[in-house]
Residue frames as qw, qx, qy, qz and C-alpha x, y, z in Angstrom:
[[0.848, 0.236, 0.472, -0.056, -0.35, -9.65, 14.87],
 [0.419, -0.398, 0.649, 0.495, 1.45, -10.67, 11.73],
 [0.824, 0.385, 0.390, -0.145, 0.78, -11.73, 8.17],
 [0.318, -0.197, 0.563, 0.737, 2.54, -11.89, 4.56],
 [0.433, 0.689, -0.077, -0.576, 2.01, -10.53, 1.69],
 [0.833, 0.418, 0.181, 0.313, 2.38, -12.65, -1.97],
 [0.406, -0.543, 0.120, 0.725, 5.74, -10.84, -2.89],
 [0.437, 0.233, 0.584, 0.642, 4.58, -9.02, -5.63],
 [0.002, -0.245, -0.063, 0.967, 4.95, -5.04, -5.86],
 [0.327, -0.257, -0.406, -0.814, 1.60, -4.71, -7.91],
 [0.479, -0.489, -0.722, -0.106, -0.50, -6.91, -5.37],
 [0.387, -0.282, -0.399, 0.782, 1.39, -5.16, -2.49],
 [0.043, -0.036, 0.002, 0.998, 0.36, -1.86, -3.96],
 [0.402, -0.303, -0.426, -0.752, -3.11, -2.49, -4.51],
 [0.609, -0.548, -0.564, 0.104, -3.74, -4.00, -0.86],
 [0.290, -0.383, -0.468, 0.742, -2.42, -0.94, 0.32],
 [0.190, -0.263, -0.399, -0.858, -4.98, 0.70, -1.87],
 [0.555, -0.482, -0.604, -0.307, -7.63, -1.27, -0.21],
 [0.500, -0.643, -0.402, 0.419, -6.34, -0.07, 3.23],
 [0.229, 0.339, -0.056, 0.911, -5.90, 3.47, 2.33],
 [0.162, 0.288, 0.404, -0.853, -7.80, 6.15, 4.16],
 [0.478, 0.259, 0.166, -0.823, -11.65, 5.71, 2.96],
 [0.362, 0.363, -0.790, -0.336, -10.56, 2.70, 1.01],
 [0.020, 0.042, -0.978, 0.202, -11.73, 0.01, 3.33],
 [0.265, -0.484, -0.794, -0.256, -15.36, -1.57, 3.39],
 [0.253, -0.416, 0.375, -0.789, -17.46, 0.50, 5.91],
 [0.943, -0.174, -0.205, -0.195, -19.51, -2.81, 6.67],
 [0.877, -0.069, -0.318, 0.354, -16.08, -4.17, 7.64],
 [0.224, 0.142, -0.514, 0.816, -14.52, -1.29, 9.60],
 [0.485, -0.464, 0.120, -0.732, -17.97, -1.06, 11.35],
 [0.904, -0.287, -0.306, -0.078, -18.25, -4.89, 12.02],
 [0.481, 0.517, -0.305, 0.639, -14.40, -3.88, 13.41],
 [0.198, -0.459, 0.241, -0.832, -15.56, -1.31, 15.55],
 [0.773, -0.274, -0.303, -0.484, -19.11, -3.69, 16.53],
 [0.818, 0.116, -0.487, 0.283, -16.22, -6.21, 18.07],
 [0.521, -0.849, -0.005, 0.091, -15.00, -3.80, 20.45],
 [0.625, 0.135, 0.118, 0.759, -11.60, -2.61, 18.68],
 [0.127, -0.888, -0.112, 0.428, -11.06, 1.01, 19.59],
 [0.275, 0.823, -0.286, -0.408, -8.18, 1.11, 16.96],
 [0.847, 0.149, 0.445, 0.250, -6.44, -0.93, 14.68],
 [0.345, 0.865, -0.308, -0.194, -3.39, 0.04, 12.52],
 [0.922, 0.029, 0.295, 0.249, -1.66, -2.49, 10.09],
 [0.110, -0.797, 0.452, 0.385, 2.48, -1.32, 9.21],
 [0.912, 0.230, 0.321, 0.111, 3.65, -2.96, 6.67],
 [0.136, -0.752, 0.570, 0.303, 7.48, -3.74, 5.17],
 [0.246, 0.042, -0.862, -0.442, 8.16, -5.20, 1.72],
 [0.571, -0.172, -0.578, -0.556, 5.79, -8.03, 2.00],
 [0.248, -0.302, -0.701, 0.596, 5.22, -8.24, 6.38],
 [0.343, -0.604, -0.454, -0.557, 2.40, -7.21, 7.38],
 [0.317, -0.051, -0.704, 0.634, 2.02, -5.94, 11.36],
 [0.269, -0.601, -0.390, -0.644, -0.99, -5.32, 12.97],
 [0.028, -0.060, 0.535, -0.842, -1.41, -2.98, 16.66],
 [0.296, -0.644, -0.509, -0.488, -5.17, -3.39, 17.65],
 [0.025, -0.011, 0.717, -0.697, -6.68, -1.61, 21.21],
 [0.363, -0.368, -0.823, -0.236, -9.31, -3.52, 22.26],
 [0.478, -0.508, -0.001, -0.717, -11.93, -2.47, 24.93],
 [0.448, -0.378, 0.639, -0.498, -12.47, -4.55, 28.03],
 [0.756, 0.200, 0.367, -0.504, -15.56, -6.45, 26.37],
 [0.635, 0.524, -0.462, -0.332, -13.19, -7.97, 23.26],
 [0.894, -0.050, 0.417, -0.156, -13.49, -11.78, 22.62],
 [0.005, 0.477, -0.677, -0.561, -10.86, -12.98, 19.81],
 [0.211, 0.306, 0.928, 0.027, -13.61, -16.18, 19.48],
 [0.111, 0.675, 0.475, -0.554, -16.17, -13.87, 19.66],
 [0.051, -0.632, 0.391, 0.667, -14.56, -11.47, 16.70],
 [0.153, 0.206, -0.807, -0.532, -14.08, -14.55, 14.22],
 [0.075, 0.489, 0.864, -0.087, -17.79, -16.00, 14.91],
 [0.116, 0.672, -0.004, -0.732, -18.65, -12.27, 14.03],
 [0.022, 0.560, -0.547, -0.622, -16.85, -12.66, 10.96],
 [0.048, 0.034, -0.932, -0.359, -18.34, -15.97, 9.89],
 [0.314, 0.512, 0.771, -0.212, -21.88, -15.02, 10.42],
 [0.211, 0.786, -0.012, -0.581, -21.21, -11.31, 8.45],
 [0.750, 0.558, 0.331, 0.125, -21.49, -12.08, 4.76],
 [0.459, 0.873, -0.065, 0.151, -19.47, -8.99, 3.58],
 [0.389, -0.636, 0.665, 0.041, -16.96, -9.58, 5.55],
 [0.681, -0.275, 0.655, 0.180, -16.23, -12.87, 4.25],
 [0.510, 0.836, 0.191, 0.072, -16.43, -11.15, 1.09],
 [0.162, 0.909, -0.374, 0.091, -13.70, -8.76, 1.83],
 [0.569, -0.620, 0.532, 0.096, -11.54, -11.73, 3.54],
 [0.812, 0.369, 0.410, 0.191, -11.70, -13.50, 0.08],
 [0.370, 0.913, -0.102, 0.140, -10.53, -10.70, -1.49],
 [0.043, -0.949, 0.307, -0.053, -7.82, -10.17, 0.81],
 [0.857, -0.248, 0.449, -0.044, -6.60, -13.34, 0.43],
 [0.651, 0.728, 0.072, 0.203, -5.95, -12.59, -3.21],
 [0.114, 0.911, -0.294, 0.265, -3.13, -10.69, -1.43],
 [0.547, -0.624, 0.490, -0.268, -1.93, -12.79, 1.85],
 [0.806, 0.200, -0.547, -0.104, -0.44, -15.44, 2.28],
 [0.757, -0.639, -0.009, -0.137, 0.30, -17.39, 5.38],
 [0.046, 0.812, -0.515, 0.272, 3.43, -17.01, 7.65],
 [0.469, 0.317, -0.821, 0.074, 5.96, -19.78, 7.61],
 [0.231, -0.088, -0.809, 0.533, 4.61, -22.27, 10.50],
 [0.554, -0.087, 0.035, -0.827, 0.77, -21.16, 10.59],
 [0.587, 0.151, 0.742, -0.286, -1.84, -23.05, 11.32],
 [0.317, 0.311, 0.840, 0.311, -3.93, -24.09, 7.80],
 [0.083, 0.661, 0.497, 0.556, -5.71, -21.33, 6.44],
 [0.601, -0.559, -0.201, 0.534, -4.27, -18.85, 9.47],
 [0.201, 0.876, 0.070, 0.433, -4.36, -15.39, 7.77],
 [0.254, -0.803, 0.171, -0.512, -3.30, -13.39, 11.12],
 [0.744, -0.123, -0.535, 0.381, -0.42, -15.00, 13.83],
 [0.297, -0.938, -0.064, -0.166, -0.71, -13.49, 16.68],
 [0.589, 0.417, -0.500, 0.478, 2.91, -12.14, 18.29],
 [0.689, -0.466, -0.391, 0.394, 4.92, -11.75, 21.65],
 [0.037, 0.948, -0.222, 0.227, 5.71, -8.47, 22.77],
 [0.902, 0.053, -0.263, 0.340, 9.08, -8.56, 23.82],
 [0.276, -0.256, -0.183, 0.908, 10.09, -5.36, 24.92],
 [0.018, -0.819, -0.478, -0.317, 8.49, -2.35, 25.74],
 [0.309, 0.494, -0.125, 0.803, 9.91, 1.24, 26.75],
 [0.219, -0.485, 0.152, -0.833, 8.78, 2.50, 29.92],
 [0.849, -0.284, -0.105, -0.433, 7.74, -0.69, 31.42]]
C-alpha cells in the first residue's frame, strides 16, 4: 500500500517518531495484530510512504476498517496521523492508504 506524507521535514520526522520501535500505540498494534496481520512494515522516501503487510488466511480488508471504526483509540491515533498524511494524487475522498500492483517479483 501507499500513502504521502505533507512535505515537511519536521512532520516527516516526527511521524517517523510515532512509528519508531516502541513508539506506536499498543491498543493499535494489538487491534493490528486482532485483524489477522502477522507483519506489517511501512518504508518510507522523502514524503512516500510504502506499506508490506502478511496477512493470515482469516484477513478481511472490510473486516479490518469496521474494526477500526468501532475501536475508539484507534480513531484516535488515525486523527493524529492525519496531522501527517495526506492523500495520493487520484484517491478516493478521505483515502489515507491506496492499495498497489505488484508488478514484478524475483523468483516467480
Amino acid at each position: 500500500m501507499a500513502c504521502d506524507l505533507k512535505d515537511n521535514p519536521a512532520l516527516i520526522e516526527e511521524y517517523r517518531h510515532y512509528h519508531s520501535k516502541g513508539n506506536a500505540w499498543e491498543e493499535v498494534t494489538r487491534s493490528i495484530q486482532d485483524a489477522g496481520i502477522l507483519d506489517m512494515q511501512i518504508f518510507n522516501v522523502k514524503n512516500r510512504l510504502f506499506m508490506i503487510m502478511e496477512v493470515d488466511e482469516h484477513f478481511d480488508p472490510e473486516r479490518k476498517k469496521q474494526m477500526d471504526l468501532d475501536n475508539p483509540k484507534v480513531q484516535e491515533w488515525e486523527k493524529l496521523m492525519w496531522k501527517f498524511q495526506q492523500a495520493l494524487p487520484g484517491s478516493l475522498p478521505g483515502q489515507k492508504w491506496v492499495e498497489m500492483d505488484k508488478i514484478f517479483q524475483l523468483g516467480e
